[in-house]
N, C-alpha and C positions, 0 to 999 in steps of 0.2 A: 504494500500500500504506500501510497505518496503521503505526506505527511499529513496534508489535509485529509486523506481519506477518501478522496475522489477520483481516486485513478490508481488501477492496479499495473505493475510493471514484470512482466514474467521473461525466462531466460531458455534457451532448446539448443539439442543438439542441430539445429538446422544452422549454427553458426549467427544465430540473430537472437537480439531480446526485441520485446515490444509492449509497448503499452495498451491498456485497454480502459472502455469504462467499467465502471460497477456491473455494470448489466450486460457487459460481455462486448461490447462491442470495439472494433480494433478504434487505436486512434494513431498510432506510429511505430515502423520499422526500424530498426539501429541494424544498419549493415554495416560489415567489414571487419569484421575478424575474418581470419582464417584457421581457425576449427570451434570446434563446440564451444557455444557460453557457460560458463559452470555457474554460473552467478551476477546479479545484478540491482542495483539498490540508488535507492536514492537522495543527492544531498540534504540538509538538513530545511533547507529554504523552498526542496520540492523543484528548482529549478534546474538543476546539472545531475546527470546520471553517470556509473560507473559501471563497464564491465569485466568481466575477466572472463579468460578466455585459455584451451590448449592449445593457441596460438602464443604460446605464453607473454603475452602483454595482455594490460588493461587500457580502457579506452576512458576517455571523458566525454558525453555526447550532452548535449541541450535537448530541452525537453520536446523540442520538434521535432530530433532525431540527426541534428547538424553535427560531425566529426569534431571534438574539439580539444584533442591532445591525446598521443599515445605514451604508457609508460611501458618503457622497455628497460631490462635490466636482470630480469629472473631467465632461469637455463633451461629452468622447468615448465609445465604448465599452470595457471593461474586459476588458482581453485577458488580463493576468495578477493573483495575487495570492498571496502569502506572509505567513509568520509570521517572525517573527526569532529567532535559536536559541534563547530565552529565555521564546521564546511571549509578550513584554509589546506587541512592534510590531507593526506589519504594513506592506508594501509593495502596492505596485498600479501597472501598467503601464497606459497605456491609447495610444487611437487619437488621443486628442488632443496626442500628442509628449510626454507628459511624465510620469515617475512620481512619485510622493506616499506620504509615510510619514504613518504613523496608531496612533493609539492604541489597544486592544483594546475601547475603549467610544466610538468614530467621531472622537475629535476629531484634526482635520490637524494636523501638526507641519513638515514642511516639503514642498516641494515641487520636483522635481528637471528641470531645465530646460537645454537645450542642443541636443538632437538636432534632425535636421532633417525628424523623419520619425516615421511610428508608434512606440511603445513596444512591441515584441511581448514581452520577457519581463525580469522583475527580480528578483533575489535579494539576500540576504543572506550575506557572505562566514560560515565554521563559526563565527569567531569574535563576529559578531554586531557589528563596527565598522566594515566596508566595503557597500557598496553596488555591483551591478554591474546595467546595464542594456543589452538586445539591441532593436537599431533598423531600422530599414524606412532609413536612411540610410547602411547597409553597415558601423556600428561595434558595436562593445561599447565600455560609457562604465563608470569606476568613480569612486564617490561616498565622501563622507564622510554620518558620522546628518546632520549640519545643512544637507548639500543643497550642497556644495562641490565643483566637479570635480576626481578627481585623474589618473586618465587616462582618453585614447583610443585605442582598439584597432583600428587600419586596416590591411585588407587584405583583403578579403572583397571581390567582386567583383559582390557581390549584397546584397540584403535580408538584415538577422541575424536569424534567426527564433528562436532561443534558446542561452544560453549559460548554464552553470554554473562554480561554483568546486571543486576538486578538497576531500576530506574535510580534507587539511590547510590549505587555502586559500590555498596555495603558488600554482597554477595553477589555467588558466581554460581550457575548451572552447567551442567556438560553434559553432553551426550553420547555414548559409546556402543559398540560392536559386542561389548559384553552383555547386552540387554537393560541396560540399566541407566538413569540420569540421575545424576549425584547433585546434590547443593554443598558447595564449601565459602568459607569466610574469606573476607579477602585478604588474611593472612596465611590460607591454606589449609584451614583444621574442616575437616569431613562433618556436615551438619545431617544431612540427611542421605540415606538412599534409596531413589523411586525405583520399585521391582514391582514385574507385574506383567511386561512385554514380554511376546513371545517370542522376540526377533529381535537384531540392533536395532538400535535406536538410532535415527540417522541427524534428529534436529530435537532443540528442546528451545523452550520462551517465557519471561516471565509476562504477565499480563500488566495493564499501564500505571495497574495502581501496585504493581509488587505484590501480591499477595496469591495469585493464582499461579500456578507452572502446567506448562503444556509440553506433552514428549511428542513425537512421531515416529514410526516404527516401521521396520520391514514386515510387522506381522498385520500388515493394513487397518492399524488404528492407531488413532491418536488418542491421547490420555491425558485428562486432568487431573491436577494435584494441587492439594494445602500448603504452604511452605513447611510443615512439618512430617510431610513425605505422605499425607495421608489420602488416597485414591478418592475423585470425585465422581468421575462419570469417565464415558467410554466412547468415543464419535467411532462408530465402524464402518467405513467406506466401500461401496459395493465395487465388486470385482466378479461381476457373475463367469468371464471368459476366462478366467483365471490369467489373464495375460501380463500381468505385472510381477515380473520377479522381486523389486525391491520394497513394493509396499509404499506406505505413504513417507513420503520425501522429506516433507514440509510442513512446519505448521506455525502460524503466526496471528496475535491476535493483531483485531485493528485498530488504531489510534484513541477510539474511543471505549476501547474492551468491550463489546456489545457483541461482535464475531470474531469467529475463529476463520482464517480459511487454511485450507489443506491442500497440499498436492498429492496426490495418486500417480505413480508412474511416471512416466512423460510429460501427459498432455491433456491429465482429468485435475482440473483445479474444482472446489466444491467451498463454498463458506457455508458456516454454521452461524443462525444465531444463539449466542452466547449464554440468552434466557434461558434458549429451548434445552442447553446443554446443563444448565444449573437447576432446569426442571429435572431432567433426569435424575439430577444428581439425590434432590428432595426425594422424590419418589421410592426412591433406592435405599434411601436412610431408613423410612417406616418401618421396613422390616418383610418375612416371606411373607404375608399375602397380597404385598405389589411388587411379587419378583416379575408375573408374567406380563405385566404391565411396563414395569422396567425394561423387559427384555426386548418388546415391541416398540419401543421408543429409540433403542440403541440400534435397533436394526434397521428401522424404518425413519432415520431422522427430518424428512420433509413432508411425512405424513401431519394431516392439519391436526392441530391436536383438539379443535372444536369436534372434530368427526368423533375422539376417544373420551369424549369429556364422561360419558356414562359409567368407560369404565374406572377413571377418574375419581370420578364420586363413588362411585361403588370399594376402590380401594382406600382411597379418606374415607367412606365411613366405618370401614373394617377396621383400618389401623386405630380411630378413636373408640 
């Protein structure tokens, strides 16, 4: 989502990202890389976009879709890429182990060095003075701007396939190939662990007020949680042709926390509202005699819930 929350921006192996509206409709192409986009997001002001790319460079493009700076410098392919709250920096993760911060007109400023293994994703802590990075080496690493370690985050039992900082920048989520997304401090002590996937976990998010966490899974759901690791509900994404081997990609709420949206695969993106998933969540609390009511809600999450309302009532008046 764009900052304002009016325009969704997605990334393909077709070597292009593009924007779209809410309601699906295209609005802009970003050509010119030369291989797959892995990733692509936007500055903080909503106006300048960033891609990265296994052309290994990242791009800077205007929100029309105009070229406007290439960062070259990584060996490897460029898995991630950000802006800094400020919108003046930018990061980039790549396959060649190492992330690199840059200027918003290409030139390197430093480069970040230590893992033992792919860069899969890199941020900037809210405040714009930390630096965190998720590694193929089983850590989350956090940096100073000049390229300085100040910690390492072990415990993952797997690949970290990405990690964020919470909106205060207190805490840190990750998410691993071990099945599991962990909450740690930001000086590195293990607060929680969300189990419960039945496949890596390929992305994890906290929601805008901090208090919510969202996993995404190779086992085609995504998953809510309390910050103190405690399961809410269960978005399960249909996949009738079984044709998705990695399950769901993505999952990020949006600006106003009211949805969730999710990728599936490729090329199935799906939002959830946020209520409908915090219904579920209520419903599920009462207790077994709104499990089978629970269960039709999880399975069927764009079913109108005016249609189920009878049995609704019929499970609030059981559980009272």
């Amino acid at each position: 989502f764009s900052p304002d929350g009016q325009t969704l921006l997605t990334a393909s192996v077709d070597r292009t990202a593009r924007l779209w509206s809410p309601d699906g409709k295209a609005l802009a192409t970003l050509q010119g890389h030369g291989g797959r986009v892995w990733q692509a997001s936007f500055s903080p002001d909503g106006q300048t976009l960033v891609t990265a790319s296994d052309d290994a460079t990242a791009r800077l493009w205007s929100r029309d879709g105009k070229a406007l700076a290439t960062l070259q410098g990584h060996a490897d392919s460029v898995l991630h890429a950000d802006f800094s709250p400020d919108g003046r920096t930018l990061v980039t993760a790549s396959d060649d182990a190492t992330a690199r911060l840059w200027t918003r007109d290409g030139k390197a400023l430093a480069t970040l060095q230590g893992h033992g293994g792919p860069v899969r994703h890199a941020a900037f802590s809210p405040d714009g003075q930390t630096l965190l990075t998720a590694s193929h080496d089983k850590t989350v690493r956090l940096w100073s701007l000049d390229g300085r370690a100040l910690a390492t985050l072990q415990g993952h039992a797997g690949p970290v396939w990405h990690a964020a900082f919470s909106p205060d920048g207190q805490t840190l989520l990750s998410a691993s190939t071990d099945n599991s997304a962990r909450l740690w401090s930001r000086e590195g002590k293990a607060l929680a662990t969300l189990k419960g996937h039945g496949g890596p976990v390929w992305h994890a998010a906290f929601s805008p007020d901090g208090q919510t966490l969202l996993s995404a899974s190779a086992d085609k759901t995504a998953r809510l949680w309390s910050r103190d690791g405690k399961a809410l509900a269960v978005l399960r994404l249909s996949d009738e042709r079984n044709r998705v081997e990695r399950g769901t990609q993505f999952g990020a709420f949006s600006p106003d926390g009211r949805h969730v949206l999710t990728l599936l695969g490729r090329d199935e993106a799906q939002v959830w509202p946020f209520t409908e998933a915090g219904f579920v969540a209520r419903i599920r609390q009462i207790g077994k005699p709104c499990h089978d009511l629970a269960e039709r809600q999880r399975a069927y999450p764009d079913e109108d819930l005016a249609a189920s309302k009878a049995a609704v009532d019929r499970c609030l008046a059981h559980a009272r």
